[in-house]
C-alpha positions as CSV (number, residue, x, y, z in Angstrom):
1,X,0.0,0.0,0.0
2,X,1.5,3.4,-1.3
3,X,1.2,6.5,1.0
4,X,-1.8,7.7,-1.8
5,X,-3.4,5.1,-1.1
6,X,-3.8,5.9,2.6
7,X,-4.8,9.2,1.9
8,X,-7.6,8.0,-0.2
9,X,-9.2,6.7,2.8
10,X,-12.3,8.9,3.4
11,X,-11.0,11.9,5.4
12,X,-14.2,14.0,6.1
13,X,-13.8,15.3,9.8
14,X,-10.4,16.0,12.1
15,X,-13.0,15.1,15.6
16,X,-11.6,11.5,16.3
17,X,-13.0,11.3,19.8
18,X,-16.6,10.6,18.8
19,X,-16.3,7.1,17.1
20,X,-15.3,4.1,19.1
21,X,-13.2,1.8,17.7
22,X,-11.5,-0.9,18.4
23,X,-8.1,-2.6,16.4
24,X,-6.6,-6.1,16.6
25,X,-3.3,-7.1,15.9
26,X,-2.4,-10.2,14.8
27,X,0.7,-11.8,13.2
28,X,3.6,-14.5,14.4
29,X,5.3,-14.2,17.5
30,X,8.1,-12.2,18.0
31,X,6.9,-9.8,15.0
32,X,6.5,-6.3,16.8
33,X,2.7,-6.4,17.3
34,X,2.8,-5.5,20.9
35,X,5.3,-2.1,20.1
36,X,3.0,-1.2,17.6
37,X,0.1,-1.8,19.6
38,X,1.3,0.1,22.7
39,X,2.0,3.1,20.1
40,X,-1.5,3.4,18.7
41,X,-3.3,2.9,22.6
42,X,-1.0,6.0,23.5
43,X,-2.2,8.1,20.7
44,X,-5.4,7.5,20.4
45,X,-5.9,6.9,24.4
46,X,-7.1,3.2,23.5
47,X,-6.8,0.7,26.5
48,X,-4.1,-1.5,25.7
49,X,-5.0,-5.6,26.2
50,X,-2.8,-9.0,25.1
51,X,-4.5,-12.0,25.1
52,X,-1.1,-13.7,26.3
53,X,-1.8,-11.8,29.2
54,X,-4.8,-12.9,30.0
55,X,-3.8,-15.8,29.8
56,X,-1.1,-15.8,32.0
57,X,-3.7,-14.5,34.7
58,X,-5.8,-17.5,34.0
59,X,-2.6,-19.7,34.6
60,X,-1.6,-17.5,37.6
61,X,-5.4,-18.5,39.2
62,X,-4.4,-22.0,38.6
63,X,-1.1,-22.2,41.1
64,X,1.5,-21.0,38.4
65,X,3.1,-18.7,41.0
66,X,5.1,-17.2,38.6
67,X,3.0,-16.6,35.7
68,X,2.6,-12.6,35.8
69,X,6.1,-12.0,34.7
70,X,7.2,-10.7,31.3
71,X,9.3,-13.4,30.3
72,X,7.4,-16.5,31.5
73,X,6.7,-17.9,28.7
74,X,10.0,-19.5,28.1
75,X,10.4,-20.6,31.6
76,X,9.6,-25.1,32.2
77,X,6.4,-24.1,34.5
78,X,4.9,-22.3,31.2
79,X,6.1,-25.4,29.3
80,X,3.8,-27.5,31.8
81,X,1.3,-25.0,31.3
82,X,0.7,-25.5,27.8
83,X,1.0,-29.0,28.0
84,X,-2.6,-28.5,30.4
85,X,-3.8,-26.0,27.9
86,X,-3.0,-28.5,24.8
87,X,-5.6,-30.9,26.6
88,X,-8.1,-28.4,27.4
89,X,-9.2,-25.8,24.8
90,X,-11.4,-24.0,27.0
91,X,-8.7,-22.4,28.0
92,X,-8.5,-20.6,24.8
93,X,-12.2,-20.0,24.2
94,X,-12.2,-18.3,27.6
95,X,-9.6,-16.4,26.9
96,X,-11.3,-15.3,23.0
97,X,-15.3,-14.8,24.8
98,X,-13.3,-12.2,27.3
99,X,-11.5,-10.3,24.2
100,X,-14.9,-10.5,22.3
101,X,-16.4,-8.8,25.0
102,X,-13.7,-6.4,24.8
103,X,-14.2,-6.0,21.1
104,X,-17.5,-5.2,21.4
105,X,-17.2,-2.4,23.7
106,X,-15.0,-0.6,22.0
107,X,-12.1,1.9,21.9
108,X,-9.3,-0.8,22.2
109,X,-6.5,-2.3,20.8
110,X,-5.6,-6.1,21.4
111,X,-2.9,-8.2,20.1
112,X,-4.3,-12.0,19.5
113,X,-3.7,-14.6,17.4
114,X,-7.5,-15.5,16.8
115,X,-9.6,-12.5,17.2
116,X,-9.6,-11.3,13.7
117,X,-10.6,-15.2,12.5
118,X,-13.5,-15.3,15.3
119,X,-14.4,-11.2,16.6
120,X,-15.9,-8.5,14.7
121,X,-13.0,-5.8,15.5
122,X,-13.8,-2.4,13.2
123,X,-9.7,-3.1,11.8
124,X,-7.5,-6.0,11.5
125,X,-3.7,-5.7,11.2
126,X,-1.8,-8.6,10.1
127,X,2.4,-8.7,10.8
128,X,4.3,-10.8,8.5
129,X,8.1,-11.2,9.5
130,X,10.8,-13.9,8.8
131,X,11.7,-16.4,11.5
132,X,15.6,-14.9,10.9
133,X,14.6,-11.2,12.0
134,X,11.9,-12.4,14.6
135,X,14.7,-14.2,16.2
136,X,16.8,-11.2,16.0
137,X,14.4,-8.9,17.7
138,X,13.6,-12.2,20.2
139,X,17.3,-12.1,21.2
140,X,17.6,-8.2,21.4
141,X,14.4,-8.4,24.0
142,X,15.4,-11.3,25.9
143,X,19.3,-10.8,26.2
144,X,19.3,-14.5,24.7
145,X,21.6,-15.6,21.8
146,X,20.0,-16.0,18.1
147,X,20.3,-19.8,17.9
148,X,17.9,-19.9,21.5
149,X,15.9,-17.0,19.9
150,X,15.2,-19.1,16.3
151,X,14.2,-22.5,18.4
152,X,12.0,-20.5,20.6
153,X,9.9,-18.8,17.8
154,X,9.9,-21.9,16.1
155,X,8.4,-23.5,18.8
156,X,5.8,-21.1,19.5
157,X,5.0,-21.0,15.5
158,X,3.9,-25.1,15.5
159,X,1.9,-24.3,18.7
160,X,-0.1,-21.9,17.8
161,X,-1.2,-23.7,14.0
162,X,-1.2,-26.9,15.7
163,X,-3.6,-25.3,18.6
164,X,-5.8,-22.4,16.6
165,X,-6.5,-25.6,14.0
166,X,-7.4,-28.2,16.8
167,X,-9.8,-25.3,18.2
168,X,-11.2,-23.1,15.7
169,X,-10.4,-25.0,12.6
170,X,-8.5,-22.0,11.0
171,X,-5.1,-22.4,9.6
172,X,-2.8,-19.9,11.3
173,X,-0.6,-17.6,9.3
174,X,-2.0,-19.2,5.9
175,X,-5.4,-17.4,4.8
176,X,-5.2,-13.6,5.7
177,X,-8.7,-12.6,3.8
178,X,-10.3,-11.8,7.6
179,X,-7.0,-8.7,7.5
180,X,-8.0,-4.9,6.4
181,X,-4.1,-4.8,6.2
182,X,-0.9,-6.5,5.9
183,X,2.6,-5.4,6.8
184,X,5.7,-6.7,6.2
185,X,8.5,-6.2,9.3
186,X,10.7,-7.4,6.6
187,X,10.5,-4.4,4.6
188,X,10.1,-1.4,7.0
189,X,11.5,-0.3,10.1
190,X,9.5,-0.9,12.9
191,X,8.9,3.0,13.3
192,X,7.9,3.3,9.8
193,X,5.1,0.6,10.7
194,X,4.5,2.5,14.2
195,X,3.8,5.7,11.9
196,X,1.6,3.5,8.7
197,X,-0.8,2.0,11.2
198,X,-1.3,5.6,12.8
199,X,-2.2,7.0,9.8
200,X,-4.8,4.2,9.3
201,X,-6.5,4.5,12.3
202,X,-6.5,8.2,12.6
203,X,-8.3,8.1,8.9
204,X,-10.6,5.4,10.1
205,X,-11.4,7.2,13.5
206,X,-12.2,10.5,11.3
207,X,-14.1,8.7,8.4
């Protein structure tokens, strides 16, 4: 999409306080969609939510002691965490019914892996990125070495198509026609994204 493009979306009032909205952002892990995410809720004073997060609450209320912190998702206890959540998908549907609800309501931005194949958000934004430079930015955000970085990302990559297709029957990462738009992290710095999904939502907001 070339900056006329952008501009071609309908621009007929600068008051973007009076429509609620609300934006997902999906894409593979390790791709940038929670930087980009915490951008637009700061500009457009849109509460900020992660379904990882919730569910990491949901494991916290089941004994994982450890569960709230950032980087607890490549500790063993979240390891045996998922292995319960593999065997239990309403784990994931809780999860998805409280971000629907969130959805619905309005004036928010979420990142999740499903809700754009299973909500009715007013825009979709889909990150595409290479395991090599999700690894890259994995490593820079972990202090971990590449080679960790790559087997990590991989590993979260099978779970989630292995998971989202066991669930919801959808093939993860394959068929994006439920995204209003695409980006590739391959292609643009991530403050050139930051700036392109601004401009989106400020035209939508004002449209």
């Amino acid at each position: 999409m070339g900056p006329n493009e952008i501009n071609c979306i309908k621009n007929e009032s600068n008051d973007t306080n009076k429509k609620k909205i609300s934006v997902v952002i999906s894409g593979w892990p390790a791709v940038g969609k929670t930087t980009i995410a915490e951008n637009i809720a700061k500009d457009f004073d849109l509460k900020l939510w992660n379904g990882g997060d919730i569910l990491k609450m949901m494991a916290y209320e089941r004994g994982y002691s450890s569960s709230l912190n950032h980087d607890w998702w490549d500790t063993e206890e979240a390891i045996a965490f998922m292995k319960e959540r593999n065997n239990d998908p309403n784990f994931d549907r809780e999860v998805d019914n409280r971000l629907i609800g969130l959805v619905n309501g309005g004036n928010v931005v979420i990142t999740s892996y499903t809700l754009p194949w299973i909500s009715d958000a007013t825009v979709n934004f889909w990150l595409q990125g290479s395991l090599d430079n999700r690894a890259k930015r994995l490593a820079m955000r972990d202090k971990i070495s590449i080679p960790e970085a790559k087997r990590i990302v991989l590993r979260r990559d099978n779970e989630n198509k292995l998971i989202y297709k066991r669930i919801y029957d959808f093939s993860f990462g394959e068929n994006l026609d439920v995204f209003d738009f695409a980006l590739n992290t391959d292609l643009l710095s991530l403050d050139c994204l930051i700036d392109l999904s601004k401009r989106i939502v400020k035209n939508i907001l004002s449209s």
